[in-house]
N, C-alpha and C positions, 0 to 999 in steps of 0.2 A: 019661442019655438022656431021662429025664422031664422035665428042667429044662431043657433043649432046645429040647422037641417043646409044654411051656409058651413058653415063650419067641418059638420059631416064630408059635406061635398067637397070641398077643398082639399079635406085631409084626405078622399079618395084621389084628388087629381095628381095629389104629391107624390102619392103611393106609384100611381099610374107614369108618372113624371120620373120615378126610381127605380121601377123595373124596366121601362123602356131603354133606361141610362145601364143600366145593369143589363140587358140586351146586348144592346152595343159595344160595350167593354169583352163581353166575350167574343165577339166578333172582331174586336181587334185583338185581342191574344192569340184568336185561333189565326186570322188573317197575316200577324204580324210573323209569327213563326213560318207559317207557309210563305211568307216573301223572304224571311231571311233563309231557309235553307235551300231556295233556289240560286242557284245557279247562274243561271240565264235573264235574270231581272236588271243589275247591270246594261247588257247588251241591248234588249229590249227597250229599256228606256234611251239609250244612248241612239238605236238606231231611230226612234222616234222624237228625238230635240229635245226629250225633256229628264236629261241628267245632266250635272255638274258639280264640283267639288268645294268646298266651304273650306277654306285653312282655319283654324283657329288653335291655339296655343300651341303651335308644331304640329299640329295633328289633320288630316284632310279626312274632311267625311264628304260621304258622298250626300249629294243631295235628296235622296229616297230614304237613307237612313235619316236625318233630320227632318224629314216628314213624317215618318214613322214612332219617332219621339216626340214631334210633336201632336201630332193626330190623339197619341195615347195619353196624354197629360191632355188634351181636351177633352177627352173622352173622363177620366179617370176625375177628373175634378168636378166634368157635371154628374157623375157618381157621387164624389162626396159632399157635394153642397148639397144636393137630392134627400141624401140620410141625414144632413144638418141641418137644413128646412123640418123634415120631419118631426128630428129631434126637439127644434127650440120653438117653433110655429105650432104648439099645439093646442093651445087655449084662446092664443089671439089672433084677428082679422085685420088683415092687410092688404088692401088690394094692389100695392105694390109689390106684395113677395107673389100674391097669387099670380101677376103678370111675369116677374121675376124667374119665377120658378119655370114655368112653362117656355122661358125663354132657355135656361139652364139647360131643359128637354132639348131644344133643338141642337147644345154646340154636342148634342153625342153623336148627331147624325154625319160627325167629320170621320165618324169610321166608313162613309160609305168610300171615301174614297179609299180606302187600302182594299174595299170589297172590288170596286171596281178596275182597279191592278189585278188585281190576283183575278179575277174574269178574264180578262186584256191575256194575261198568262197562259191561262187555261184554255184558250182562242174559244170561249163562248163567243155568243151572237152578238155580233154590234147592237141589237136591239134592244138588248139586257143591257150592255154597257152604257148604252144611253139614256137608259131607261135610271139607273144608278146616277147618272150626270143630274139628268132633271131631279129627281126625288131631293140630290144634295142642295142641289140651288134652291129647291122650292121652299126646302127645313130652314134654309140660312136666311130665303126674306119672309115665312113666317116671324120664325128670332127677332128680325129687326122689325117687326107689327108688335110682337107681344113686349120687346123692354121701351118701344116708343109709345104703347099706351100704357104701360108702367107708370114713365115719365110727366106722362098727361095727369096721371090719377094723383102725382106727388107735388102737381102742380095746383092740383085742386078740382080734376071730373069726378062728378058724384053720382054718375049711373051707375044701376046696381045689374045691368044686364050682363056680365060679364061672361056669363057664356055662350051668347049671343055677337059678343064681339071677337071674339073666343073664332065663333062660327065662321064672320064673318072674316076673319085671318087669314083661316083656313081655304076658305073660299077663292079669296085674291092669289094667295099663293100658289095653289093650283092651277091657276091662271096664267099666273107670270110664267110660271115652270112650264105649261105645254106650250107657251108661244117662244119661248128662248127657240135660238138654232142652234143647232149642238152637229159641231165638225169631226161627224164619226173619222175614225181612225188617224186622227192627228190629237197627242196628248199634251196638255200641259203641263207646267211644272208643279200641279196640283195631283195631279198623277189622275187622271179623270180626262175624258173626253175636251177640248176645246170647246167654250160654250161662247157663242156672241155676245158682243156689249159687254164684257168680263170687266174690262175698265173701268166704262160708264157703272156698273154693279157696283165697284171696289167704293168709287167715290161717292156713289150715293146712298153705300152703306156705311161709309166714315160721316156723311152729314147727319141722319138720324143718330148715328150716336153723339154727334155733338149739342143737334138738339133735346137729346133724352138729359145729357147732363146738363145742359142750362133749362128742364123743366123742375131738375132737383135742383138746380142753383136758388131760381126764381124760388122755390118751395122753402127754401131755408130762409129765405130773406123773407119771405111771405109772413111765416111763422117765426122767424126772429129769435131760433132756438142753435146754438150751437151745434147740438146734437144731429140734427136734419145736416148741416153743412158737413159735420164727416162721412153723413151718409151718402153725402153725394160725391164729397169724394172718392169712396166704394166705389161707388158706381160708375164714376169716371176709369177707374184703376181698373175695375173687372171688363168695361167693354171696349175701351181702348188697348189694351193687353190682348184681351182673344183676340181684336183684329187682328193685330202682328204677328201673335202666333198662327193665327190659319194662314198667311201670307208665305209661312219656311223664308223668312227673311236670310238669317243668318245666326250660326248658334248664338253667339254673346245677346242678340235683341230676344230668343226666344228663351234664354234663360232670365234675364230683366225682364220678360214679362210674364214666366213665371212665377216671379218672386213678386210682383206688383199684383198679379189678378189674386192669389190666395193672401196676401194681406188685405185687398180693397175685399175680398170673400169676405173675410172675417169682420172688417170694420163694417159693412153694409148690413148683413143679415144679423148682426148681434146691436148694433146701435137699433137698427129700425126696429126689431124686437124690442126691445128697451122703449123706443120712444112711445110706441102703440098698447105699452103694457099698462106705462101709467096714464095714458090718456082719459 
């Protein structure tokens, strides 16, 4: 009955985890459209330091549009892993897909940043725009709480409080996010507010993914199964990838790592299915 009434609930949070992503994604089509038929967005970002032009194969993009491509392929992928969770997670328990997933939830909250342009545009209240700044920081270090205790559980925790840890995510992250300082009216090349310690953030969210992939390394060698070492390399490939892509590095990095995060998609969620099926 408990493994049920887990199960039930799960398959609620996924659901929860799909329309959220489905949320977002219309928000960035509706947002996307309104920033390309303006005008004045060019200018705007120019007068505020955070435009510049990307050469790649003869062709110059500007830096907003490269954001915008890649904001929607972040958005658009934690859409379709969402309904591929769904689809393949439906009889078996994971508490790695369960952490997994809810991290997936958070990379849709990269539309906040086109919401928060198109505010910036529309000259709303710096208060809302910042208030978009915090919400985005706060989604991105949940994300790295829910795939670092992913990592913990493929490494081998066997508490079953998970929504409770869940809670307690949630909790820290609203935390972080109201104590950032966020430099209204000077914008990044994130297209969002300047937020402090953006640096210190960047690199201490590259170490948590490095420790999430050596809690799957350790897990593979633990269990001694093939199968777990390509899962971990999934999962090196999907969160090493989104970093670069929330970064608008540069088109050629953000098309290699979209061609790396939706293969390590497919090796991670269909091996770990696989491995929990026959367990």
């Amino acid at each position: 009955m408990l493994s049920c009434v887990t199960l039930l609930v799960r398959r609620r949070t996924y659901w929860a985890v799909f329309l959220v992503s489905a949320f977002m994604l219309a928000l960035v089509i509706a947002a996307s459209i309104f920033l390309l038929i303006r005008k004045d967005v060019p200018v705007f970002l120019i007068e505020h330091g955070a435009y510049k032009v990307h050469p790649f194969l003869g062709i110059r993009i500007p830096s907003f549009i490269l954001s915008i491509f890649d904001i929607a392929v972040s958005v658009l992928f934690s859409f379709s892993i969402s309904i591929f969770i769904l689809k393949v997670f439906k009889k078996t328990v994971s508490a790695e897909i369960f952490f997994f997933c809810l991290w997936v939830g958070t990379v849709a909250f990269e539309a906040l940043r086109l919401v928060g342009l198109a505010a910036a545009i529309l000259d709303l209240s710096y208060i809302f725009i910042s208030f978009i700044a915090k919400l985005y920081m706060g989604a991105k270090f949940l994300g790295l709480v829910m795939i670092f205790i992913s990592g913990l559980y493929a490494a081998g925790m066997r508490s079953e409080k998970h929504f409770a840890l869940v809670a307690g995510g949630i909790g820290v992250s609203v935390f972080f996010a109201s104590i950032l300082p966020v430099n209204t009216g000077i914008f990044g090349m994130n297209l969002l507010y300047r937020i402090g310690y953006s640096r210190m953030f960047e690199g201490f969210s590259f170490a948590v993914i490095l420790i999430t992939v050596m809690n799957y390394l350790i897990a593979a060698r633990l269990r001694s199964d093939r199968a777990y070492f390509m899962i971990a390399l999934g999962i090196a490939g999907i969160t090493v990838s989104y970093f670069l892509l929330s970064l608008d590095m540069a088109p050629a990095v953000s098309l290699i790592s979209i061609l790396t995060m939706a293969s390590g998609s497919l090796l991670y969620v269909i091996r770990l299915h696989s491995f929990y099926l026959w367990q």
